[in-house]
C-alpha positions as CSV (number, residue, x, y, z in Angstrom):
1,X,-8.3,-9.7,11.0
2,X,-7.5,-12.8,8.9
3,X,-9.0,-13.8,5.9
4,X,-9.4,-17.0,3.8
5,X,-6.5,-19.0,3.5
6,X,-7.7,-21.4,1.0
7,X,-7.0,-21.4,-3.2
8,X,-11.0,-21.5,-3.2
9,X,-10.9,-18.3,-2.1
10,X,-9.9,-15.8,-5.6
11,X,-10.5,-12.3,-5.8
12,X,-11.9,-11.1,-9.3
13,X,-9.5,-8.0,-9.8
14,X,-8.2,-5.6,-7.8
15,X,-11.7,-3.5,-7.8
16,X,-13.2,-6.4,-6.4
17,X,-11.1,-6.7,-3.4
18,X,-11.9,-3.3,-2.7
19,X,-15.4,-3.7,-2.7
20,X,-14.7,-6.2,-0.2
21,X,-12.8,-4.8,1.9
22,X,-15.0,-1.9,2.4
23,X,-17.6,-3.9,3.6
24,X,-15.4,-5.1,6.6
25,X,-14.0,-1.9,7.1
26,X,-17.5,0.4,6.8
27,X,-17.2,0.8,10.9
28,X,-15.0,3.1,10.3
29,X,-17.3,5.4,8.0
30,X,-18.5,7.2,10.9
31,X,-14.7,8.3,11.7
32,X,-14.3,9.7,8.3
33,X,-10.9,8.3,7.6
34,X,-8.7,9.3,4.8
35,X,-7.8,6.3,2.3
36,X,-3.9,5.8,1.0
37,X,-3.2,3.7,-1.7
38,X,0.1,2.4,-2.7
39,X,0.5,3.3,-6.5
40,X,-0.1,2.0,-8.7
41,X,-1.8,-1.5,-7.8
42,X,-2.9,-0.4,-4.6
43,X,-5.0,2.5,-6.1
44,X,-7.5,0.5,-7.8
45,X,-8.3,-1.2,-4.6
46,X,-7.6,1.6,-2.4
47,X,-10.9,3.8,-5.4
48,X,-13.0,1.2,-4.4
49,X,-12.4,1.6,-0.4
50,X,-13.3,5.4,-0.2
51,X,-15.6,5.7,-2.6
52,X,-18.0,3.1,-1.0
53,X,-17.2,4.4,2.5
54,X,-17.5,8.5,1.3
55,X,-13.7,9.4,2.4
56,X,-10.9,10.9,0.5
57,X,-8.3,9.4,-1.3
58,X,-4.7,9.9,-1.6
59,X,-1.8,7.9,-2.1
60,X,1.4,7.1,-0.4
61,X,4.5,6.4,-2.8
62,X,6.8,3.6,-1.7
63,X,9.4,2.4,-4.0
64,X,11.3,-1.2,-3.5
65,X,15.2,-0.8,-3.0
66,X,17.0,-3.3,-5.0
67,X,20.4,-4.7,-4.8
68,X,22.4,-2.6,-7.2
69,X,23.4,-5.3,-10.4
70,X,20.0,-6.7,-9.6
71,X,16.8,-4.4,-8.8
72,X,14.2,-6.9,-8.6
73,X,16.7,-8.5,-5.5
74,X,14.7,-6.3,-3.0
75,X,17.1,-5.2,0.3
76,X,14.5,-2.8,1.5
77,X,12.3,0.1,0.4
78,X,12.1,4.3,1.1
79,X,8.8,6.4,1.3
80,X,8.2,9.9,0.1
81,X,9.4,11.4,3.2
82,X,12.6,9.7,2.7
83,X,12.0,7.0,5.9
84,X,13.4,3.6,4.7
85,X,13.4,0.4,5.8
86,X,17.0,-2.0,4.8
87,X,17.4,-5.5,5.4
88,X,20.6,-5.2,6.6
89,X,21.3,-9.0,7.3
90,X,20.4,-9.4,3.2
91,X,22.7,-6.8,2.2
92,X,25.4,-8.4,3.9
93,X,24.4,-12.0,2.4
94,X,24.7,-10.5,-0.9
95,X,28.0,-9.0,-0.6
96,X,27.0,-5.5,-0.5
97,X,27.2,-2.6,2.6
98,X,24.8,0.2,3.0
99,X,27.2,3.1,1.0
100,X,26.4,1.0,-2.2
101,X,22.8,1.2,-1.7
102,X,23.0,5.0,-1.8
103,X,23.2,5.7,-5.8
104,X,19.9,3.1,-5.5
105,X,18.2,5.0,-3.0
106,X,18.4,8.5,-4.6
107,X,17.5,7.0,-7.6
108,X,14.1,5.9,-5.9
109,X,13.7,9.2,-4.3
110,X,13.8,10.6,-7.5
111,X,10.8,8.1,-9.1
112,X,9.0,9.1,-6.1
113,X,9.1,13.4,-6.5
114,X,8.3,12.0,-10.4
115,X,5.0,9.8,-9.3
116,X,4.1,12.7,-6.6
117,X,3.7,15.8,-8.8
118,X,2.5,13.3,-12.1
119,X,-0.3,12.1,-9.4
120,X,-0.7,15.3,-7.3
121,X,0.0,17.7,-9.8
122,X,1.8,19.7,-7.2
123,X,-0.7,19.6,-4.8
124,X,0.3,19.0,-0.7
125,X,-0.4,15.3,0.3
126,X,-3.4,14.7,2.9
127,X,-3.2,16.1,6.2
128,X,-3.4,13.0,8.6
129,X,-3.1,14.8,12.1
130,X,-5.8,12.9,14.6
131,X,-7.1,11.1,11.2
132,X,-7.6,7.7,11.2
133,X,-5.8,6.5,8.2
134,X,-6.4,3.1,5.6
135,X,-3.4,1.9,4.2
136,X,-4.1,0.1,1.3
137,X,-2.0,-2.3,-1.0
138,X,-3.4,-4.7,-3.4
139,X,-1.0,-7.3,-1.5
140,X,2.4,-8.1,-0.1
141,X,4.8,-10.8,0.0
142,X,7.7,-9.6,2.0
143,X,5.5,-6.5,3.7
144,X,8.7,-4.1,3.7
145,X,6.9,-1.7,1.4
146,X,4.3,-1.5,4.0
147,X,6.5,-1.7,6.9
148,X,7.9,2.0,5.7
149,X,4.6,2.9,4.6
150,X,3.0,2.9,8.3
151,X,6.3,4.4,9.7
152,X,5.7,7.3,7.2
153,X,2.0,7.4,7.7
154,X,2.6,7.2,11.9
155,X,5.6,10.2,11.3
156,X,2.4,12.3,10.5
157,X,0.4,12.0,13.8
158,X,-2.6,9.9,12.8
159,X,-5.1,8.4,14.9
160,X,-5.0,5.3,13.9
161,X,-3.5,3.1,11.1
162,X,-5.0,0.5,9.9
163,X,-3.3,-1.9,7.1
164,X,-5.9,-3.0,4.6
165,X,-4.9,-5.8,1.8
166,X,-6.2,-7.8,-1.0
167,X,-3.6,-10.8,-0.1
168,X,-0.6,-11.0,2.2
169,X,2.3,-14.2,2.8
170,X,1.7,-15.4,6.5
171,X,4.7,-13.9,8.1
172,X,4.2,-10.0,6.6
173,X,1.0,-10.2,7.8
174,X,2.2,-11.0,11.2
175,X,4.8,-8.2,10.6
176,X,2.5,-5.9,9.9
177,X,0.2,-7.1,12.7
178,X,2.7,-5.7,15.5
179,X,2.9,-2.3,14.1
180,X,-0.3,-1.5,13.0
181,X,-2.9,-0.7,15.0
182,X,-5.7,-3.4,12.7
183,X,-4.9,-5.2,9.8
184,X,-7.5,-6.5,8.0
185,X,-7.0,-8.8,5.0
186,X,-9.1,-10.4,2.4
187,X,-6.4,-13.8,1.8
188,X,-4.1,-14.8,4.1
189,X,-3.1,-17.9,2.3
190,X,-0.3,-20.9,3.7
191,X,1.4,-21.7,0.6
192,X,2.3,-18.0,-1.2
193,X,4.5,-17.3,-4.2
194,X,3.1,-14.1,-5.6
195,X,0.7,-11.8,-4.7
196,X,-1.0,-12.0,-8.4
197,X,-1.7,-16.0,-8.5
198,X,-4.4,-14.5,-5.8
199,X,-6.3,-12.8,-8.3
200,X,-8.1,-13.5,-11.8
201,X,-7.5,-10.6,-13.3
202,X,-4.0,-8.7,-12.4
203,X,-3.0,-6.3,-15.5
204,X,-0.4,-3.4,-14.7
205,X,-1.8,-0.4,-13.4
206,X,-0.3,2.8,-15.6
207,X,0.1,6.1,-14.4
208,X,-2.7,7.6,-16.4
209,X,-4.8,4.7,-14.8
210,X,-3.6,6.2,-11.3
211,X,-4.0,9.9,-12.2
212,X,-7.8,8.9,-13.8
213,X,-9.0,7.2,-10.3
214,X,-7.7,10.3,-8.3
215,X,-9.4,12.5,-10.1
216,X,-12.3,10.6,-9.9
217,X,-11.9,10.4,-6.3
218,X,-11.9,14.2,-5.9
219,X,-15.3,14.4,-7.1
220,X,-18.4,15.5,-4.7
221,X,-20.1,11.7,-3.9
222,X,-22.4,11.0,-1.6
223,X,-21.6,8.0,0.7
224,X,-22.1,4.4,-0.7
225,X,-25.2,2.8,1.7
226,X,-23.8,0.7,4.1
């Protein structure tokens, strides 16, 4: 489901495209779907989601694989279950082969056992058997981080999957259009550089910040009227 694709178009903050988002995904409420978020970014929006629509939240942690003298060169990404995702064609453009990305990718797996017990606090993650599951992110540019995130989420027998976003780059959103069973997406814009020029307000999101809206989440609510 495409969105605006004009710079008229700005979210607010990341709570903002949440309340938005709910509001085209509240036909769902009635399947009582859980909610992941992508930490940390993805949380904010991902709060907003369940706690209009009544549902839990959870998150799923996805880390960005980077080329090894250069981590912000992403070559591919690796979910808490250890699925990944590796551009392989990149990784040969930029002189490297897939042993060298090892060292990188244990690395990740190791921030990701850190995020899960600091947001979890040990706890099991969300059992998604015949769920139907939101998959949130505040945006994407590449959609690789997403791509693993709904071959993780599908490894766990949901339902359905559905991919909701604040902002995506044209051709992840068509990425993430084949694999997904909706994706539904506040910007959709032709010219993209960065997923933050989409919104007014785009601070960091700190762990505490993450650990705060979980716990929040967790509390009894009654659903937000439609």
């Amino acid at each position: 489901m495409l969105g605006h694709s004009t710079r008229s178009a700005i979210l607010r903050d990341r709570h903002d495209a949440g309340e938005r988002l709910a509001s085209r995904l509240e036909k769902y409420r009635k399947e009582r779907p859980v909610v992941l978020a992508l930490p940390r970014g993805g949380v904010e929006v991902g709060y907003e989601i369940a706690r209009r629509l009544g549902v839990p939240l959870d998150v799923l942690i996805v880390r960005k694989i980077g080329a090894p003298d250069n981590p912000e060169y992403g070559l591919g990404a690796v979910a808490e279950d250890g699925s990944h995702v590796i551009d392989e064609a990149r990784v040969r453009e930029a002189g490297y082969t897939l042993a060298d990305l090892e060292p990188t990718i244990d690395r990740e797996l190791a921030e990701i056992r850190r995020r899960a017990e600091a947001y979890r606090g040990g706890l099991p993650g969300t059992d998604l058997a015949d769920r139907t599951v939101i998959l949130v992110d505040d945006g994407v540019a590449t959609g690789v981080t997403l791509r693993v995130a709904v071959r993780s989420v599908r490894s766990r027998g949901p339902r359905r999957v559905v991919v909701a976003l604040g902002v995506a780059a044209r051709d992840a959103f068509r990425q993430l259009e084949r694999i997904a069973d909706e994706v539904v997406v506040l910007e959709v814009p032709d010219l993209f550089f960065a997923v933050g020029e989409w919104y007014q307000q785009f601070d960091q999101v700190s762990d505490r910040e993450v650990q705060r809206l979980l716990f929040e989440s967790r509390r009894p609510i009654s659903p937000a009227a439609p």
